[in-house]
C-alpha positions as CSV (number, residue, x, y, z in Angstrom):
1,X,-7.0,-17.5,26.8
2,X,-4.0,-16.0,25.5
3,X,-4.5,-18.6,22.2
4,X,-8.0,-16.9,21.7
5,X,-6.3,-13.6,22.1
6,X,-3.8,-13.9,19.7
7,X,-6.6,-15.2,17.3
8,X,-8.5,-12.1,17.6
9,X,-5.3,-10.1,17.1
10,X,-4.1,-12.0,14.1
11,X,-7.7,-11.4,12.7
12,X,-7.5,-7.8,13.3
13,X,-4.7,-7.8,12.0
14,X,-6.1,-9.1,8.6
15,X,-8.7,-6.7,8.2
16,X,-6.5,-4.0,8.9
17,X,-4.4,-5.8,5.9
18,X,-7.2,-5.6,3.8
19,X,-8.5,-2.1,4.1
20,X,-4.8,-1.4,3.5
21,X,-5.1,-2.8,0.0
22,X,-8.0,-1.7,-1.0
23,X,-6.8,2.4,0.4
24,X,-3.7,1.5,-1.9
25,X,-5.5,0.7,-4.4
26,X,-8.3,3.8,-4.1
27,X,-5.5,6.1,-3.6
28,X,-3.5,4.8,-7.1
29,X,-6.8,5.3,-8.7
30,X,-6.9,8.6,-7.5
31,X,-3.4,9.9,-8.0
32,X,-3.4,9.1,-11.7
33,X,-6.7,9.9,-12.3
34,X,-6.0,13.3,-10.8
35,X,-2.4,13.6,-11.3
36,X,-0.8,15.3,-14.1
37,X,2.3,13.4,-14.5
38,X,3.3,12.1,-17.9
39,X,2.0,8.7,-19.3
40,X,5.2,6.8,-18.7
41,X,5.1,8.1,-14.7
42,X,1.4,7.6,-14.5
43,X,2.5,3.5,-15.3
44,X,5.6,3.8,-12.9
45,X,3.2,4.8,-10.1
46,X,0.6,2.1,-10.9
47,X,3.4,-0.4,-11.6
48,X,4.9,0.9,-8.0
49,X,1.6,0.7,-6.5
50,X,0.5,-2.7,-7.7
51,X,3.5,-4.0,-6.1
52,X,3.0,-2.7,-3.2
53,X,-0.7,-4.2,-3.1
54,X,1.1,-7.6,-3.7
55,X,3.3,-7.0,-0.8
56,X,0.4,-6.6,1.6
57,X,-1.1,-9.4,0.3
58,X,1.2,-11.8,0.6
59,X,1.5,-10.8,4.0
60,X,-2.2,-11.3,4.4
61,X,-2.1,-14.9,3.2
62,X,0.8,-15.5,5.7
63,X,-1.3,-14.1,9.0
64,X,-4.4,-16.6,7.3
65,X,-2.2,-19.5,6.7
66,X,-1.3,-19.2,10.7
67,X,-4.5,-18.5,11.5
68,X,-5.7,-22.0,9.8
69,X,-2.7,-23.4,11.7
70,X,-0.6,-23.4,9.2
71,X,3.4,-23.0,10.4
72,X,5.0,-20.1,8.8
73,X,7.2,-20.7,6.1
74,X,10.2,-19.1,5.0
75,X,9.0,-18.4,1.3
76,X,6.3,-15.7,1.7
77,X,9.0,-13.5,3.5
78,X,11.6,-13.9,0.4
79,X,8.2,-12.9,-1.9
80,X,8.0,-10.1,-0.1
81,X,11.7,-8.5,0.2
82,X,12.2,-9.8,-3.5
83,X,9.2,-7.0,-4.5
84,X,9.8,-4.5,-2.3
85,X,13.4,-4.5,-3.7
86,X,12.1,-4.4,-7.3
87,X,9.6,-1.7,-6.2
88,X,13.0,0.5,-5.1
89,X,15.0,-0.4,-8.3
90,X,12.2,1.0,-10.5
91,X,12.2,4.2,-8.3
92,X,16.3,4.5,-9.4
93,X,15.1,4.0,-12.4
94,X,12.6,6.5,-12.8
95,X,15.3,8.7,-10.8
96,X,17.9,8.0,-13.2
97,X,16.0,9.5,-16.1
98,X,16.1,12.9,-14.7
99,X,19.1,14.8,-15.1
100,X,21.5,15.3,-12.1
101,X,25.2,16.5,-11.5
102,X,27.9,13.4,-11.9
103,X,28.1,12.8,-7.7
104,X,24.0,12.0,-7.4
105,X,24.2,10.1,-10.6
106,X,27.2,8.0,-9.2
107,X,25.2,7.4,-6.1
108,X,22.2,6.2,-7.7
109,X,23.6,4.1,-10.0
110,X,25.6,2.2,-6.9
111,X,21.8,2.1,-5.2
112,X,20.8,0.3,-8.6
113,X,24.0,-1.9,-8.6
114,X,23.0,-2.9,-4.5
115,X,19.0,-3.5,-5.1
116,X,19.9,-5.6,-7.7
117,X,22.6,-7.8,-6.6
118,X,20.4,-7.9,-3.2
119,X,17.1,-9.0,-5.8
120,X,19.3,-11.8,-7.2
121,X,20.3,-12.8,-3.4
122,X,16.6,-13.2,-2.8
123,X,15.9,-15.0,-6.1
124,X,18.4,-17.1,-5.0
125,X,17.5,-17.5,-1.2
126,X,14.0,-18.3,-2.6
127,X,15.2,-21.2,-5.3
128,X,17.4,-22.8,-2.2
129,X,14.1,-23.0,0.2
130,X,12.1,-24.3,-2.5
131,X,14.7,-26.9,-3.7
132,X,15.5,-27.7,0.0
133,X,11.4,-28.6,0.6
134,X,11.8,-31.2,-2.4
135,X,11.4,-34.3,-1.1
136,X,13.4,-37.0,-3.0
137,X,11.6,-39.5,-5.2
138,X,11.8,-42.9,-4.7
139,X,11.5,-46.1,-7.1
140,X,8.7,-48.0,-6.8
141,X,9.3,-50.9,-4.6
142,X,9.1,-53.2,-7.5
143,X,11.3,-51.2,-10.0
144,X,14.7,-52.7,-10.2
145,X,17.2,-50.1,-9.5
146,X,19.9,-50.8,-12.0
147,X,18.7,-51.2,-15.4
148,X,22.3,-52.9,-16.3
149,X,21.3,-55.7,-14.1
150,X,19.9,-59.0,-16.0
151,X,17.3,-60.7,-14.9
C-alpha cells in the first residue's frame, strides 16, 4: 500500500514537474516579449531561463527513472548543481556590468570567484562518478597478455 502510494506521489510529482516547465517556459516567452529590456538582457533572461528549464527536467527524468525502478544515481544531482551554479555566475555577470561603488564590486567579484571554483568542484565531482562507473576491460580470454612473450 504504501509502494502504491509513493507511486502516485512520485507521479504527481512529475506532472507538477512538467507544468513547471512549460509555466517557465510561457512566462520567458512572455517577459521578453513584453519586456523592454535591451537585446543583450532579453538573451541573459532566456539564457537564465532555459537553464532553469533544464534544471527541472533533469529532475523530471530522475523521479521517471525511479519510477521505472531505476536506483538513483549520483550524476543527475551534479547536472543539476553544476547549472544552477552557472545560472548564478551569469547573474554576477550581468550584475557586474552595471556600475557600483568599489565595496559591491569587491563582493561580487568574490561571489564570481566562489560560483566558479564551486562549478569546477562539480565538473570535477561529475568526471570522478563517471570514471568510477567505468568498468575495466578485459582481454579476450584468448588474447595473450604480454605481447613480449614468444610463442
Amino acid at each position: 500500500m504504501l509502494a502504491a502510494a509513493e507511486h502516485w506521489i512520485l507521479y504527481l510529482v512529475s506532472f507538477a514537474l512538467l507544468a513547471l516547465g512549460v509555466g517557465i517556459l510561457a512566462l520567458m516567452t512572455l517577459t521578453v516579449v513584453q519586456g523592454g529590456a535591451s537585446g543583450a538582457e532579453r538573451i541573459i533572461v532566456i539564457l537564465e531561463e532555459l537553464l532553469l528549464v533544464l534544471i527541472v527536467l533533469e529532475i523530471f527524468v530522475t523521479v521517471q527513472t525511479h519510477l521505472a525502478g531505476g536506483r538513483l544515481h549520483l550524476e543527475p544531482f551534479i547536472i543539476v548543481g553544476t547549472i544552477a551554479i552557472i545560472r548564478h555566475i551569469l547573474s554576477v555577470v550581468v550584475r557586474l556590468t552595471i556600475p557600483v561603488n568599489p565595496a559591491e564590486s569587491r563582493q561580487q567579484l568574490t561571489e564570481l570567484v566562489i560560483y566558479t571554483a564551486s562549478a569546477f568542484m562539480l565538473v570535477a565531482a561529475l568526471a570522478l562518478a563517471r570514471w568510477s562507473q567505468r568498468r575495466p576491460t578485459r582481454p579476450p580470454s584468448g588474447a595473450r597478455r604480454d605481447s613480449s612473450a614468444s610463442g
